[in-house]
Structures are given as structure tokens and as C-alpha cells.
C-alpha positions as CSV (number, residue, x, y, z in Angstrom):
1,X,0.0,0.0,0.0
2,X,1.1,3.9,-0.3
3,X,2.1,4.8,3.2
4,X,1.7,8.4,2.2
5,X,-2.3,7.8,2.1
6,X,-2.2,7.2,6.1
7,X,0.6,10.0,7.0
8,X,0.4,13.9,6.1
9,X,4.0,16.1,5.7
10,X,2.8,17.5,9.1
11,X,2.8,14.5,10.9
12,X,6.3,14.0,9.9
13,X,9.4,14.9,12.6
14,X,12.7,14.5,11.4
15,X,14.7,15.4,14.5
16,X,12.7,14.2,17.3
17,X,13.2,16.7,20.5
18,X,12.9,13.4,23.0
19,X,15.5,11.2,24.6
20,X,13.5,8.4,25.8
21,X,11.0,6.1,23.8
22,X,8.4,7.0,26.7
23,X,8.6,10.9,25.2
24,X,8.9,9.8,21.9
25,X,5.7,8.0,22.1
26,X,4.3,10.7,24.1
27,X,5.5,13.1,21.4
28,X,4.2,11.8,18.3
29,X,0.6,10.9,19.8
30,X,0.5,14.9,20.9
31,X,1.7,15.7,17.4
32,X,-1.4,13.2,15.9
33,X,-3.7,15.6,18.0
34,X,-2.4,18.5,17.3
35,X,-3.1,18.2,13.5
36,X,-6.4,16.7,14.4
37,X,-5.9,13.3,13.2
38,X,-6.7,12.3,16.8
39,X,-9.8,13.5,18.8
40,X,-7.7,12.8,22.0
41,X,-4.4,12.2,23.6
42,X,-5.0,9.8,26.8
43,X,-7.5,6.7,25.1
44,X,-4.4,6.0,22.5
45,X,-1.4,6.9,24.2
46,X,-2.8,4.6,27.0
47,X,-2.8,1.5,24.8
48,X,0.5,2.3,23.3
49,X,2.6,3.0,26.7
50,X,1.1,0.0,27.9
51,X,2.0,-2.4,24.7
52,X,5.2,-1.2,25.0
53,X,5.6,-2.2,28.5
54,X,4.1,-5.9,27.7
55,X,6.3,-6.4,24.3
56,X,8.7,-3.6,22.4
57,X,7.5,-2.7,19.1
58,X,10.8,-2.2,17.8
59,X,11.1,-4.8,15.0
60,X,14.6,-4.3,14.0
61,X,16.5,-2.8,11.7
62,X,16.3,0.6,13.6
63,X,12.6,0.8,13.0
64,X,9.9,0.8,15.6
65,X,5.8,0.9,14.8
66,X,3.9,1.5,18.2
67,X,0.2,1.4,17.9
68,X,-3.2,1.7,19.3
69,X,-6.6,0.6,18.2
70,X,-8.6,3.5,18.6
71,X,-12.6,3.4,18.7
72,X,-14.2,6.1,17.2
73,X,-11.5,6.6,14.4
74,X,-12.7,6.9,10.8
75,X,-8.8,5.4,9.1
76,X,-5.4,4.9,10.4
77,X,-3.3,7.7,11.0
78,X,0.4,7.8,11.6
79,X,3.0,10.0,13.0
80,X,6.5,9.4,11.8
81,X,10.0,10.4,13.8
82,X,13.6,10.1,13.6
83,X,16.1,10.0,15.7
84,X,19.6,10.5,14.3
85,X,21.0,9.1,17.9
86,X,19.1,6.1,18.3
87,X,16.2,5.4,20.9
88,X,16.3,2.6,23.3
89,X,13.6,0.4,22.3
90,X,14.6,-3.0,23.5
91,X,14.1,-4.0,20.1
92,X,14.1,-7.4,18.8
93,X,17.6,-7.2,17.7
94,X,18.7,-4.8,20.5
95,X,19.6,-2.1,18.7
96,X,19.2,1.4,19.4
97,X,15.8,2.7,17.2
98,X,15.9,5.6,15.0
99,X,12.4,5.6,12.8
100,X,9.0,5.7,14.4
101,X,6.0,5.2,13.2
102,X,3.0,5.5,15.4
103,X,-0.1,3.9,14.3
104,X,-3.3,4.8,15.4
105,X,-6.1,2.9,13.5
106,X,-9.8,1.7,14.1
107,X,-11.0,-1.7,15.0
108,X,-12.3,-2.3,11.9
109,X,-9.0,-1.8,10.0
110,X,-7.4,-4.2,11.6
111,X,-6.1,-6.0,7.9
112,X,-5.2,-2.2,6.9
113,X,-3.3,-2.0,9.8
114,X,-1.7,-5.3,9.4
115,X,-0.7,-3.9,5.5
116,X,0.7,-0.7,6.5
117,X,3.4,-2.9,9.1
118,X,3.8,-5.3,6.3
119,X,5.1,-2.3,3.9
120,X,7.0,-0.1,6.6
121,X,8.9,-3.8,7.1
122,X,9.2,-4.2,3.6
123,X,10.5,-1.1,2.7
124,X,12.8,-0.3,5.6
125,X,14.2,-3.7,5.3
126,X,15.9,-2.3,2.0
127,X,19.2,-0.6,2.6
128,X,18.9,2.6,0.2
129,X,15.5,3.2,1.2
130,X,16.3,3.1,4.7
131,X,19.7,5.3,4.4
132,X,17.7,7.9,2.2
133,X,15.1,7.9,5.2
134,X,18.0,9.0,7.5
135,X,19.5,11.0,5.3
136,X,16.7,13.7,4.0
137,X,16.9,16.9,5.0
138,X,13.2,17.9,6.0
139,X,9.9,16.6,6.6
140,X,8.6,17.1,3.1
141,X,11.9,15.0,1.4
142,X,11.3,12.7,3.7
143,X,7.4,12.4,3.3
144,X,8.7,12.2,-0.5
145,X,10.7,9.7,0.0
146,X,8.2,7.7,1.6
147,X,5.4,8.6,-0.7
148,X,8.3,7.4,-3.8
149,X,9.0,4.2,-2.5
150,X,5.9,2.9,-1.3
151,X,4.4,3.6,-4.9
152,X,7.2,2.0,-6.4
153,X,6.5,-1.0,-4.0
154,X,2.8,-0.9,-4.4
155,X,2.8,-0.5,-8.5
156,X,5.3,-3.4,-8.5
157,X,2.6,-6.0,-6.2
158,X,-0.9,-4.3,-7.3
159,X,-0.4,-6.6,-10.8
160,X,1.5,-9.9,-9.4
161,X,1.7,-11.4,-12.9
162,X,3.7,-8.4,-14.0
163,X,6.1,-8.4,-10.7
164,X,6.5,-12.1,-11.7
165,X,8.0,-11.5,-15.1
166,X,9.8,-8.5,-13.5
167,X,11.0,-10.8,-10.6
168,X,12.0,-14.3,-11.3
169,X,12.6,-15.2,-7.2
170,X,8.6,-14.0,-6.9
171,X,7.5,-17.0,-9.5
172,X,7.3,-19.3,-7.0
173,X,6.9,-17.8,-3.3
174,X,7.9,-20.2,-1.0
175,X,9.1,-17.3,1.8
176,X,6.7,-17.9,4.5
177,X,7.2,-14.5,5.2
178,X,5.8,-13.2,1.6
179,X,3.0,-15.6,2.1
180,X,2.1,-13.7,5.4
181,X,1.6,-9.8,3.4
182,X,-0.2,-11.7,0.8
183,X,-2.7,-13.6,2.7
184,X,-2.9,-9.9,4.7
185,X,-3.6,-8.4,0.8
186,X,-6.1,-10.9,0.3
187,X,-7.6,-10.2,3.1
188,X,-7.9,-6.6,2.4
189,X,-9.4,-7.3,-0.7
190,X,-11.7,-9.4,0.4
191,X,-13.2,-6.5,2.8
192,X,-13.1,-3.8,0.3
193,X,-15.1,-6.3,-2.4
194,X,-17.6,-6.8,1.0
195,X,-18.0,-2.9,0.9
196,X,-17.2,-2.0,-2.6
197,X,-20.5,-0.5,-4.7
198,X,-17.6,-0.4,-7.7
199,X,-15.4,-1.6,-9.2
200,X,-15.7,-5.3,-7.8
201,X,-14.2,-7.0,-11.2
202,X,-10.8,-5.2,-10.9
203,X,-10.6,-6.2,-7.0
204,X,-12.2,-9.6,-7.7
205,X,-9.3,-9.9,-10.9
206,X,-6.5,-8.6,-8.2
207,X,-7.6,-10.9,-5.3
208,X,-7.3,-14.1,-8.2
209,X,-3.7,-12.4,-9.5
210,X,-2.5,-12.7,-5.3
211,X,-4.1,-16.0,-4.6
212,X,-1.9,-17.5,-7.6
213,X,1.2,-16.7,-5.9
214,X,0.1,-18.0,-2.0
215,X,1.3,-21.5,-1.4
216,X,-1.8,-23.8,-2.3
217,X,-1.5,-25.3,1.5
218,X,-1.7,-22.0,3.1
219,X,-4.9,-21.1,0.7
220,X,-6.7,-24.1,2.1
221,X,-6.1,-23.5,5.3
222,X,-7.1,-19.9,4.7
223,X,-10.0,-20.1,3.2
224,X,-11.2,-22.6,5.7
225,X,-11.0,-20.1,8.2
226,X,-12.3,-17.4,6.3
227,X,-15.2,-19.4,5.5
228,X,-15.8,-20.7,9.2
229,X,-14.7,-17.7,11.4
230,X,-13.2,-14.5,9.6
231,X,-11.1,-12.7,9.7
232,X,-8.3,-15.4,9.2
233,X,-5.2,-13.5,9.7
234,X,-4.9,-11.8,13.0
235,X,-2.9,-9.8,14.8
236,X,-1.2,-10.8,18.5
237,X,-1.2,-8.1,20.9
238,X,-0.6,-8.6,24.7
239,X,-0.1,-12.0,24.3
240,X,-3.5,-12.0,23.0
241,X,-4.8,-13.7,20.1
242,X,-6.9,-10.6,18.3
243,X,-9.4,-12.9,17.1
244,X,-10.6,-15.6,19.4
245,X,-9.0,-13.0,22.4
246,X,-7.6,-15.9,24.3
247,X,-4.2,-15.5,25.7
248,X,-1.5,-17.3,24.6
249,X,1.6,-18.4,26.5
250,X,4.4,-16.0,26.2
251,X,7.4,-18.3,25.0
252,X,5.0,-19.4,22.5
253,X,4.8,-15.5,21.5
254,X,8.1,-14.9,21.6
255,X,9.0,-18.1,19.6
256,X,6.4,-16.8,16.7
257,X,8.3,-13.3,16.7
258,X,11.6,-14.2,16.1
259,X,11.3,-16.8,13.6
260,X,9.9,-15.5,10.7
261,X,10.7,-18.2,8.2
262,X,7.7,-20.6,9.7
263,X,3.8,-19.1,9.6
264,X,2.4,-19.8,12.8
265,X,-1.7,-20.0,13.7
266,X,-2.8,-19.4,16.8
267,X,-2.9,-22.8,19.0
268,X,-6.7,-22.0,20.2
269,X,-8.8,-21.0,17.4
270,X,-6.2,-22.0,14.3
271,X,-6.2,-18.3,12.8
272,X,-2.8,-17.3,11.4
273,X,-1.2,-14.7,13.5
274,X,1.2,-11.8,13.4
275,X,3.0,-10.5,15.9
276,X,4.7,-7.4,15.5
């Protein structure tokens, strides 16, 4: 997806003012409210302090994504920060974070939300686009930047049969890890056909061009469950399954997080889950 859709060159901060994640966070949710992309500070900043203190958001490469699932929200909204100097994050690799981006989104864009991670990861995980984002000047290179790559990225997976032919290693995905963002597209196709008044052949003809590239194992398994007990793809937050809301047991958690070359379901209701 285009990350730019979700962020605006306001809610961009290229040298954060804070020296600790807790003020970062703090920071960048006052900065959402300030622009009015949040009606108010404590409901979100709440859910995000107290993520952090359960599990770090920081997923490596010097990238954090903190997040809250906000009621009353109409999309997702995010804040992004740098900090040159690092931030201590207690990030899955243990190194210091210096890109933040603070999610805010509603309960019913959970597989939007789920997206939006999926890309940041994506994109950051690439060395030039992750030195350019340390390396801009100002808010608005940076926000182009962003808005640059993530259209490159999305133009490149919106036709898989064309990043196929462009992309030999993509003919046959067996990266359980590429699986995982397209069963998370699919899913976000499926909602927006549920909704959609128009335009339901080019989503329907963009949801076949996906499925052709998911492991056929996977697509059983996911369409079971999205047949039986949607959404299929969930999210783990708290230790918490987000869709049957049981609570799973923390080494399992942690195992799931660092090893991302297996796709894991939840060991209650069978949903494939994402921690992140």
C-alpha cells in the first residue's frame, strides 16, 4: 500500500526533541492531536505506553511501529519520527531505534493496519530506502521519500503477474514471510469487495492475480477459516490472540516473533497470527 495515504508532511518529525522512547511516544501521539488526526491524547497513548511495557515494538533494523486501536477513528493515522541518535527500544535485535512510526487505527481496520506494518517492514528492510530515510533533509523530502518508495513498491505487487515476469525469485513464493503480506492483501481485498459499490471485477481480478502466488496449503487452510470464522489473519497483541481473544503463552509468543521463516496460527482457534 502507499504509506503516504495514512501519513500527512505534518505529521512528519525529522529530528525528534525526545531522549526516551516514553517521550517519543508521548511526542508523536501529541503531534497526531495537534493536526487533528486524533480527537484525544490519553485513550491512545494509554494503549501504546502500555504495549510497549508488555512487548517492544521495535522490529529491528532501527525501525519501531507503536500502535493503538482507537474506537471512534474513521482510518489509520500515523505519526513518523527520527532520531539520528538512536532510541532505546529494546528492540528485537537490541539495537538502538531511529524511525518511528505510530499507528493509530480503528478496529475495523485491523487488515489495513496489518498492511501498513507489512510495507514499513518491507520497505525499511531495504538498505537505500532506509539510508535515504536517515538521510533527508526535511519533513517534506522525507514524506517524498516515503510517498516514492511505497508507490514504487505498491505499483510493482498491485499486478502480481507483471512483478513475476519482472521478478523471477517471486514465481514461486515459498518465503513464509511473503506468504504472510499476501494472505494480509487478500484479506484486504476481500473487505473492500464486501464494501465495494464499484469496481468489484478489478478487485475480484486482483484478489485471483494474489491468490496464484500463495502456497496452495496455506490457501486451504485460509480459506477454511475465512469461510468458518473471519477474519483469518490476525494480529497478537498482549499475548493476546486478536481474534478468538484468548491468551497465549508467552514463550510461544516470543518463539512466533523471532522466527519468521515458519507461519504460525494461533494454537486455540487456528487463525494465522502476526506478531509485530
Amino acid at each position: 500500500m502507499n504509506l503516504t495515504k495514512y501519513i500527512t508532511k505534518s505529521c512528519v518529525v525529522t529530528d525528534l526533541e525526545s531522549a526516551t522512547k516514553a517521550d517519543a511516544l508521548k511526542e508523536l501521539t501529541h503531534l497526531l492531536f495537534e493536526k487533528r488526526r486524533l480527537k484525544d491524547v490519553g485513550p491512545a497513548l494509554d494503549q501504546i505506553m502500555a504495549r510497549e511495557v508488555t512487548e517492544s515494538t521495535g522490529i529491528g533494523n532501527g525501525v519501531a511501529v507503536p500502535h493503538a486501536r482507537v474506537p471512534g477513528l474513521k482510518s489509520l493515522v500515523c505519526a513518523v519520527g527520527r532520531k539520528t541518535d538512536g532510541l532505546d527500544f529494546m528492540a528485537v535485535d537490541r539495537k538502538p531505534v531511529h524511525l518511528v512510526f505510530l499507528i493509530c487505527y480503528p478496529p475495523v481496520e485491523q487488515t489495513i493496519y496489518l498492511n501498513f506494518v507489512a510495507t514499513v517492514a518491507k520497505l525499511l528492510g531495504d538498505d537505500e530506502h532506509l539510508q535515504g530515510m536517515m538521510t533527508t533533509d526535511g519533513a517534506e523530502e522525507m514524506f517524498a521519500l516515503l510517498e516514492e518508495a511505497s508507490q514504487t513498491f505498491t505499483d510493482r505487487h498491485e499486478n502480481p503477474g507483471e512483478a513475476v515476469a519482472a521478478d523471477p525469485s517471486l514465481a514461486n513464493v515459498k518465503d513464509t514471510h511473503a506468504d504472510m503480506i499476501l494472505l494480509a492483501r487478500l484479506q484486504l481485498c476481500s473487505e473492500m469487495l464486501a464494501s465495494a459499490r464499484s469496481g468489484k471485477k478489478n478487485i475480484t481480478e486482483r484478489m485471483d492475480n494474489i491468490r496464484s502466488l500463495v502456497d496452495p496449503r496455506i490457501l486451504k487452510h485460509y480459506d477454511r477459516l475465512l469461510k468458518g470464522r473471519p477474519p483469518a489473519l490476525v494480529p497478537v497483541e498482549g499475548d493476546t490472540c486478536q481474534g478468538c481473544f484468548m491468551k497465549l503463552a508467552t514463550k510461544f509468543v516470543q518463539e512466533v516473533r523471532l522466527d519468521p521463516n515458519h507461519i504460525h496460527m494461533c494454537t486455540n482457534c487456528s487463525r494465522f497470527i502476526y506478531v509485530v
